[in-house]
GUTIDREN-678104 format. One record per residue (C-alpha): x negated, y, z; residue number from 1. Coordinates in nm, 4 decimals. Example, Ala and Ser with C-alpha at 12.3 -4.5 7.8 and 13.67 -1.06 7.14 Angstrom:
<kekes>
+----------+----------+----------+-----+
!       xx !       yy !       zz ! num !
+----------+----------+----------+-----+
!  -1.2300 !  -0.4500 !   0.7800 !   1 !
!  -1.3670 !  -0.1060 !   0.7140 !   2 !
+----------+----------+----------+-----+
</kekes>
This chain:
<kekes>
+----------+----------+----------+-----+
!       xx !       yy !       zz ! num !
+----------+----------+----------+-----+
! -13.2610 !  11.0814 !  21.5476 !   1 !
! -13.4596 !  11.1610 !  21.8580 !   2 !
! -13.6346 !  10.9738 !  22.0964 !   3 !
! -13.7311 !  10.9795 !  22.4613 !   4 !
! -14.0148 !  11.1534 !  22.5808 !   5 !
! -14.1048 !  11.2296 !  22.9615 !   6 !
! -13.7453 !  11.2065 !  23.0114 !   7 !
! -13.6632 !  11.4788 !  22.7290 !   8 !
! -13.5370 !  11.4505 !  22.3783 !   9 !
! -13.8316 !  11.5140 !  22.1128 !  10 !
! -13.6826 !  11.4539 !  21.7282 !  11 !
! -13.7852 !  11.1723 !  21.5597 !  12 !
! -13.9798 !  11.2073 !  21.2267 !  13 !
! -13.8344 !  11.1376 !  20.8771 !  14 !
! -13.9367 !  11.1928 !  20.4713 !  15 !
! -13.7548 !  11.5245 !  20.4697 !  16 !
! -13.7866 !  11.7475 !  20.7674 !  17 !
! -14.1541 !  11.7522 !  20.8243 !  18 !
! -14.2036 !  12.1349 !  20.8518 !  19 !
! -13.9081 !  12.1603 !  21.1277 !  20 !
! -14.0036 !  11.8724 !  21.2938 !  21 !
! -14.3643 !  11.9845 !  21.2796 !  22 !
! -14.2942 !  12.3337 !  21.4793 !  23 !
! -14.1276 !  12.1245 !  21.7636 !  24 !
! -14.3151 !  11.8858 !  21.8343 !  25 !
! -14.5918 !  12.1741 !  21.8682 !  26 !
! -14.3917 !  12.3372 !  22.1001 !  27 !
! -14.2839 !  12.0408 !  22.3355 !  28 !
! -14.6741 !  11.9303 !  22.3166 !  29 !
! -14.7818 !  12.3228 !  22.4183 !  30 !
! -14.5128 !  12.3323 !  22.6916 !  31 !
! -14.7068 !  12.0324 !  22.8218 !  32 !
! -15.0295 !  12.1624 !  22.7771 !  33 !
! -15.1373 !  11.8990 !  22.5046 !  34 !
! -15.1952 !  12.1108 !  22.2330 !  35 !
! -15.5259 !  12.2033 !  22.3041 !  36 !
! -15.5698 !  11.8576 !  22.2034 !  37 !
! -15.4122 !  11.8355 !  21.8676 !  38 !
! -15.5453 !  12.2261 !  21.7996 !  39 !
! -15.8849 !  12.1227 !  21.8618 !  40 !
! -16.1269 !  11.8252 !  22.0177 !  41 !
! -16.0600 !  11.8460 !  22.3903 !  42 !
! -16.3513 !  11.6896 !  22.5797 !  43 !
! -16.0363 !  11.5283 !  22.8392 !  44 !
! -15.9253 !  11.1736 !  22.7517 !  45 !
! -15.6755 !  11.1777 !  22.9294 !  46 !
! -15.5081 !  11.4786 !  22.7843 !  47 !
! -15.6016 !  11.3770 !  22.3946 !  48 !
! -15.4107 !  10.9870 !  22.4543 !  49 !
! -15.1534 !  11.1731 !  22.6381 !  50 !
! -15.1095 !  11.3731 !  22.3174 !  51 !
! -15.1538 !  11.1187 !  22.0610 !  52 !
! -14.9281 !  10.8971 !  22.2474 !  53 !
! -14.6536 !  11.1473 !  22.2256 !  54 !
! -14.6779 !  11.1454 !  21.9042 !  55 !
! -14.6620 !  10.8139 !  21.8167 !  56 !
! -14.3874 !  10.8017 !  21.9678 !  57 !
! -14.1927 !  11.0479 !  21.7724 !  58 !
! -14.3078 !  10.8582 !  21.3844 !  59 !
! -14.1603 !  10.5978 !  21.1949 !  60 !
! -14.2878 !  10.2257 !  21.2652 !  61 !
! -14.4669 !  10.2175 !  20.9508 !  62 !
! -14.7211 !  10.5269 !  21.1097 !  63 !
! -14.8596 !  10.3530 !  21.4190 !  64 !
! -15.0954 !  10.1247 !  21.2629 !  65 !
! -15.2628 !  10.4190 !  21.0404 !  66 !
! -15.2290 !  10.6713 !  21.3195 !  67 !
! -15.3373 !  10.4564 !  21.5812 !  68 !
! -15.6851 !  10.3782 !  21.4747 !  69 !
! -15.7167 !  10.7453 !  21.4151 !  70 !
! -16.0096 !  10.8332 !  21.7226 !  71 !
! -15.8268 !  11.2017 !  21.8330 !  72 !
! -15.4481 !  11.2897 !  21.8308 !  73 !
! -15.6023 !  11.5939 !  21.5990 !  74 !
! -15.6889 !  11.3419 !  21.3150 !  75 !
! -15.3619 !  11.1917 !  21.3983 !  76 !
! -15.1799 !  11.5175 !  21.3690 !  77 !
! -15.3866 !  11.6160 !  21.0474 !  78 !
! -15.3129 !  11.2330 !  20.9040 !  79 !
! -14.9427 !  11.3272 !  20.9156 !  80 !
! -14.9795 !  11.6499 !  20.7457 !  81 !
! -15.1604 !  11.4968 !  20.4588 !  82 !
! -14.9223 !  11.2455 !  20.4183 !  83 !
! -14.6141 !  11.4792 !  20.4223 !  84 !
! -14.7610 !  11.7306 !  20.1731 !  85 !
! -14.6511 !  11.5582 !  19.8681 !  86 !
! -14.2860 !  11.5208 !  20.0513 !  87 !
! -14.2661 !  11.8334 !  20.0592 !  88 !
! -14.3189 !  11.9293 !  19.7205 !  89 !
! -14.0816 !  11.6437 !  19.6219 !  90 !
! -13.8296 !  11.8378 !  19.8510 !  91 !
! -13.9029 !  12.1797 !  19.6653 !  92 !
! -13.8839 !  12.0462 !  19.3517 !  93 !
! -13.5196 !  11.9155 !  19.3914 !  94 !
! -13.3973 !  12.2398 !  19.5630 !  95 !
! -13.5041 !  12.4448 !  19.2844 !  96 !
! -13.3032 !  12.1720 !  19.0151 !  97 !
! -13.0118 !  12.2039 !  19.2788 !  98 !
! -13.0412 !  12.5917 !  19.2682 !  99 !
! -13.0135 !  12.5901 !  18.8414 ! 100 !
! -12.7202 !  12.3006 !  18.8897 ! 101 !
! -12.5455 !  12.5479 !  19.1046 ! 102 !
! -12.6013 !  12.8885 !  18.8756 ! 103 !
! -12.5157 !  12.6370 !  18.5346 ! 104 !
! -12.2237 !  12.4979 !  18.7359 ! 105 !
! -11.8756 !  12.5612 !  18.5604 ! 106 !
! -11.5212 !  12.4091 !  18.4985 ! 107 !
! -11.5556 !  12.1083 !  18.2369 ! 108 !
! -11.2570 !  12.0266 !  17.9880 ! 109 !
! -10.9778 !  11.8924 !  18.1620 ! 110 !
! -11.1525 !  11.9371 !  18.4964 ! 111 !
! -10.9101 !  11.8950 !  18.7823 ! 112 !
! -10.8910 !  12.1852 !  19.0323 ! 113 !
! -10.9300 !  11.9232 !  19.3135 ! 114 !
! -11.2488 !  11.7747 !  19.1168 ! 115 !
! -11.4429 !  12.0866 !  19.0853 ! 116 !
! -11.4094 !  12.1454 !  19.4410 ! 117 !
! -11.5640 !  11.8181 !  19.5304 ! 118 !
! -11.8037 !  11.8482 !  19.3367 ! 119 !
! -11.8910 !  12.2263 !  19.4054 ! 120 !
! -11.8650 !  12.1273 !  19.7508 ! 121 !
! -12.1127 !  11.8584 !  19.7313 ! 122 !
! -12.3718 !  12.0555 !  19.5548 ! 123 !
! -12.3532 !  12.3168 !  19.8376 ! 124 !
! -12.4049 !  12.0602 !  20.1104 ! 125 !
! -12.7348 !  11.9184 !  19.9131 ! 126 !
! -12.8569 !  12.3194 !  19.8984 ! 127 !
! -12.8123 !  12.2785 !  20.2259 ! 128 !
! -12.9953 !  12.0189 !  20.2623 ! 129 !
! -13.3012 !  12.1157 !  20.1211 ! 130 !
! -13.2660 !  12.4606 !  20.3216 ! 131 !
! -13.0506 !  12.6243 !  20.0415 ! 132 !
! -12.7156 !  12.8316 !  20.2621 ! 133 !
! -12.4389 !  12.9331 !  20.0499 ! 134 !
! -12.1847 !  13.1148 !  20.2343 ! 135 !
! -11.7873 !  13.1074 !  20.1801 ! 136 !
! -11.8188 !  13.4127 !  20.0463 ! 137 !
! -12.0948 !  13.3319 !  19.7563 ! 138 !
! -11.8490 !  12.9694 !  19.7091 ! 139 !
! -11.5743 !  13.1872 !  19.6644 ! 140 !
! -11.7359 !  13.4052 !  19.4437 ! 141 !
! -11.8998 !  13.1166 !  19.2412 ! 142 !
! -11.5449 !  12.9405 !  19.2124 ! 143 !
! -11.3589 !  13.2122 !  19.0485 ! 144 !
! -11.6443 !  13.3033 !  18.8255 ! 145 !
! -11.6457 !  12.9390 !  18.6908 ! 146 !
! -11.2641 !  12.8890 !  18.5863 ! 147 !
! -11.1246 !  12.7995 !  18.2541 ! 148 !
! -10.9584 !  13.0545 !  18.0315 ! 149 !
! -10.6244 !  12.9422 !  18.1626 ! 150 !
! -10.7069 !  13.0597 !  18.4992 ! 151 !
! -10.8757 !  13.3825 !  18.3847 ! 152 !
! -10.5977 !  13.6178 !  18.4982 ! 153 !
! -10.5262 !  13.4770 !  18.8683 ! 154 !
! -10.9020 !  13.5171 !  18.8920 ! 155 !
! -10.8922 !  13.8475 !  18.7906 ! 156 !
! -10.6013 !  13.9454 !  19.0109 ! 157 !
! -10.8040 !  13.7478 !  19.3061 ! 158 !
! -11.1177 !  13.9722 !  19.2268 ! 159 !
! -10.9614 !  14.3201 !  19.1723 ! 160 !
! -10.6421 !  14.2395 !  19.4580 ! 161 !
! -10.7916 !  14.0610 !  19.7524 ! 162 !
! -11.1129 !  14.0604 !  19.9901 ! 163 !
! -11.3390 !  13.7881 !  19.8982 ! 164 !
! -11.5234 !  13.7976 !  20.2619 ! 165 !
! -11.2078 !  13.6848 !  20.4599 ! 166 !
! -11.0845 !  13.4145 !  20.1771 ! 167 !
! -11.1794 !  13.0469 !  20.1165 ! 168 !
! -11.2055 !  12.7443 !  19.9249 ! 169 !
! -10.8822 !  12.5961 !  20.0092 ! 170 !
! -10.7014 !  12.9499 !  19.9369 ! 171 !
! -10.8667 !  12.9648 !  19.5871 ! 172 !
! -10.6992 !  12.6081 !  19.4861 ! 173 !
! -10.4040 !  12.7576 !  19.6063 ! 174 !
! -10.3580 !  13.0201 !  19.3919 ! 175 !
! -10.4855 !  12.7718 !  19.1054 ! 176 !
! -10.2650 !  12.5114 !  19.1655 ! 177 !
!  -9.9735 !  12.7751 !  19.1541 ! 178 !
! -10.0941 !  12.8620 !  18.7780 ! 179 !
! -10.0598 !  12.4892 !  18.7070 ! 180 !
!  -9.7244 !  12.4493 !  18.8469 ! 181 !
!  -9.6387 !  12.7516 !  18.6205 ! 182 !
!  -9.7660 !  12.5678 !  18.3082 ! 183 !
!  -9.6644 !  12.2536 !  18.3692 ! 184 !
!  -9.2581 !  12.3891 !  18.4390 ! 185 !
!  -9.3049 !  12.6250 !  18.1131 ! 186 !
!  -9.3968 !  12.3106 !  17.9320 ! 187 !
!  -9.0984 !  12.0874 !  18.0779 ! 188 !
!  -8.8418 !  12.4163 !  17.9556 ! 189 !
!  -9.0195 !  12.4190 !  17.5978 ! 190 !
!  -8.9497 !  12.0093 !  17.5942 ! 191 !
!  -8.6548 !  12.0037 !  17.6771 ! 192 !
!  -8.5859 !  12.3052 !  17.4229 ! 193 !
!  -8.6781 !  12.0649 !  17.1281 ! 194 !
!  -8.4891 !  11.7784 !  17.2689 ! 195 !
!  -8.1663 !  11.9638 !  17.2595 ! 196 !
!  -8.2272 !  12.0927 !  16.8928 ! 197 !
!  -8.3274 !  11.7273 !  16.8284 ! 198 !
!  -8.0038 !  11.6439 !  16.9051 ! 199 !
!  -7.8003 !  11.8876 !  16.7289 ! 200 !
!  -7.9451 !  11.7512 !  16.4250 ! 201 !
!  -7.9124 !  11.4446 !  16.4899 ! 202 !
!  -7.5178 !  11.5672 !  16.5232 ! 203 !
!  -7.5011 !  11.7413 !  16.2478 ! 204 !
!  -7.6552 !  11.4319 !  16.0446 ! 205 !
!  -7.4528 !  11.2336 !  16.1538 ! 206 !
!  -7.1198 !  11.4835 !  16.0310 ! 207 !
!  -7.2784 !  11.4232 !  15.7193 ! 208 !
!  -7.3180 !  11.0697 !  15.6370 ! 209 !
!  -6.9622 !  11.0779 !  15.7804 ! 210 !
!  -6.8388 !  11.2907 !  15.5625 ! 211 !
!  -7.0542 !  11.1376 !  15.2649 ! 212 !
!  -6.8974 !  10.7887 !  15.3949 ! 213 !
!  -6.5046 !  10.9232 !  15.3889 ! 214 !
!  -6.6005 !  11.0558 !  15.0297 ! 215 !
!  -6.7566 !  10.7256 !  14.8616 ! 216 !
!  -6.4266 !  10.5674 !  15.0478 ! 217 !
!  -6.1814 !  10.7664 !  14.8154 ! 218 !
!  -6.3335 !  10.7626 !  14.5599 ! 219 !
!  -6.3615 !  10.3293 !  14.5722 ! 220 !
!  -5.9615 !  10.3827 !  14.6484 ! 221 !
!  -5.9080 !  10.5388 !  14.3493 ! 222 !
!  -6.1211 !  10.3494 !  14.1339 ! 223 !
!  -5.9520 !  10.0138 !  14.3021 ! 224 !
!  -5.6424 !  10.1441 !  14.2156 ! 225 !
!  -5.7033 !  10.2615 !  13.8288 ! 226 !
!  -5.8760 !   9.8767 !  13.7819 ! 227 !
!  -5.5409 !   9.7703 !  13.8723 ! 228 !
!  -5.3628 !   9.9534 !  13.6832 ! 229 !
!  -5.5689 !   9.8634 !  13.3964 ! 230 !
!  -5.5025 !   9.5336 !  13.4709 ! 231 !
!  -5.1676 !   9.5461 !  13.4635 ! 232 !
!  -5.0629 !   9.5329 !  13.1610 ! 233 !
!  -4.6673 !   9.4730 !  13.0146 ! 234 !
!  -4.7639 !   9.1473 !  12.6873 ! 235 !
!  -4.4965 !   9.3235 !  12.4886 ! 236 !
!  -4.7008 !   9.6420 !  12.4442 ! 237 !
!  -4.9327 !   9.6684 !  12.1562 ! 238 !
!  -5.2251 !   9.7069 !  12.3068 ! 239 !
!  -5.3410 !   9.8873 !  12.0080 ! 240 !
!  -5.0667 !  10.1372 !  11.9843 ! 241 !
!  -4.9641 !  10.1127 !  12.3346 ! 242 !
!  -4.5470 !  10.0900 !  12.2249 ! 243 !
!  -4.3276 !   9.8409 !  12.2582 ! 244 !
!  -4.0477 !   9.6859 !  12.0186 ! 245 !
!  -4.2513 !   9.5286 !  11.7250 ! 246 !
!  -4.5391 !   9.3119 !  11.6475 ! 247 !
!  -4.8576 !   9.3875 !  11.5178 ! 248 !
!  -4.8240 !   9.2651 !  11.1653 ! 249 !
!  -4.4975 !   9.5522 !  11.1813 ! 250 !
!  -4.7408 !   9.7753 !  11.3439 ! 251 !
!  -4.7109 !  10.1300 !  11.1362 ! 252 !
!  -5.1065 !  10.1934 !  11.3037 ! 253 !
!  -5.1803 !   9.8194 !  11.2242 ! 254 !
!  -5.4405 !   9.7875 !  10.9497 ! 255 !
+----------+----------+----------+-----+
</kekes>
C-alpha cells in the first residue's frame, strides 16, 4: 500500500516490512531535506512538523495518537523503531522455522506429485516472504532430492542426464507423472493377467462338476434299472432256489 505524499508515492507502513520501509522513507525525507530533523533536533519548526507530518502520514491509524503527542518527528521516528523491534524478531524467528521446514521437507506416503508441489511451492513463497529467495534451480534440486523410492531412478537419470539450471518445476512433474503412468498400466496388465487365469479355472471347474454330474447320472441309471429288475420278479420262481416247476415243500434245497 502506499500513500500520497507531495504528490509522490511514499509506502505505507505495516507489521512486517519495517526495515525496507524504514530505508525509504529516509530517503524520500533526505531528498526533501527533512532528515536533519528526524537525524537530530533541528532548531526549524517548520522543517521538524514538515517531517513528522510526513510521517504520519505513511503509519497505520492506530500510530497517530501515540506519535502525535510525541514533541519532535525524531522521538516520533525513534517511537516507531521501538515498537517494530519485537516485529522483527517475530519475523526472524519464523524464517529460520521456515528455513528447517524447507531442509526437513520430503515426499509423505501416498503424497500426490501435484500435492508436493503445492505445498513446496507455498513454503518457497513464505521464504520469500520473510526475505528467504530460493531459485528454480535450488526448487529443482530440492524436488528431486525429496522423491519416494519409486521415483528414485527418473531422479537419478534427471540428475546425471539433464541441466538442472535451464529445467523447472512443471518439467520435474512431468517426468514423474510419466513414472506413474508406467505403474499404473503395469498394474492394469498384471490384473488383467489374474483375471484371465481366474477364468480358466473357473472353466476348468466347471468341466469337472460336469463331468462329476454325467458320472453320478449313470451310475443312478444303472442302479434304477437293477431296482427294477429286482423288482421284477416271475411268482412261479422259488425265490429261494431261483427255478421254476415245483413248490417249496418239493423243493430239493427246501429245508
Amino acid at each position: 500500500m502506499v500513500w500520497e505524499v507531495s504528490g509522490t508515492s511514499w509506502p505505507m507502513l505495516t507489521r512486517t516490512d519495517y526495515g525496507e520501509w524504514s530505508v525509504t522513507i529516509k530517503v524520500k525525507l533526505r531528498t526533501r531535506r527533512l532528515w536533519n530533523a528526524v537525524n537530530k533536533v533541528t532548531d526549524i519548526e517548520e522543517d521538524d512538523m514538515s517531517a513528522l507530518e510526513a510521517i504520519l502520514a505513511v503509519v497505520p491509524a492506530e500510530y497517530n495518537e501515540p506519535l502525535g503527542v510525541k514533541s519532535s518527528a525524531k522521538e516520533a521516528w525513534e517511537a516507531i523503531a521501538v515498537m517494530h523491534v519485537g516485529f522483527d524478531r517475530i519475523k526472524k524467528a519464523m524464517a529460520q522455522l521456515l528455513k528447517q521446514e524447507y531442509a526437513n521437507l520430503k515426499f509423505k506416503d501416498g503424497e500426490m506429485v501435484e500435492d508436493f508441489s503445492l505445498h513446496l511451492q507455498t513454503l518457497i513463497n513464505k521464504l520469500k516472504s520473510h526475505g528467504i529467495i530460493i531459485d528454480e534451480e535450488e526448487a529443482v534440486s530440492k524436488y528431486i532430492h525429496s522423491v519416494l523410492t519409486k521415483y528414485i531412478q527418473i531422479a537419478l537419470s534427471i540428475k546425471t542426464m539433464l541441466d538442472l539450471s535451464i529445467l523447472t518445476i512443471e518439467d520435474v512433474i512431468g517426468h514423474l507423472w510419466a513414472v506413474d503412468e508406467h505403474l499404473e498400466q503395469a498394474i492394469g496388465m498384471k490384473d488383467s493377467g489374474k483375471l484371465l487365469l481366474t477364468k480358466e479355472e473357473w472353466a476348468a471347474r466347471r468341466n469337472s462338476e460336469k463331468a462329476a454330474s454325467s458320472s453320478h447320472g449313470g451310475d443312478g441309471k444303472r442302479r434304477g434299472k437293477a431296482s427294477l429288475e429286482k423288482k421284477q420278479v416271475n411268482p412261479n420262481v422259488y425265490r429261494r432256489c431261483r427255478k421254476m416247476g415245483h413248490w417249496a415243500r418239493e423243493c430239493p434245497n427246501h429245508k
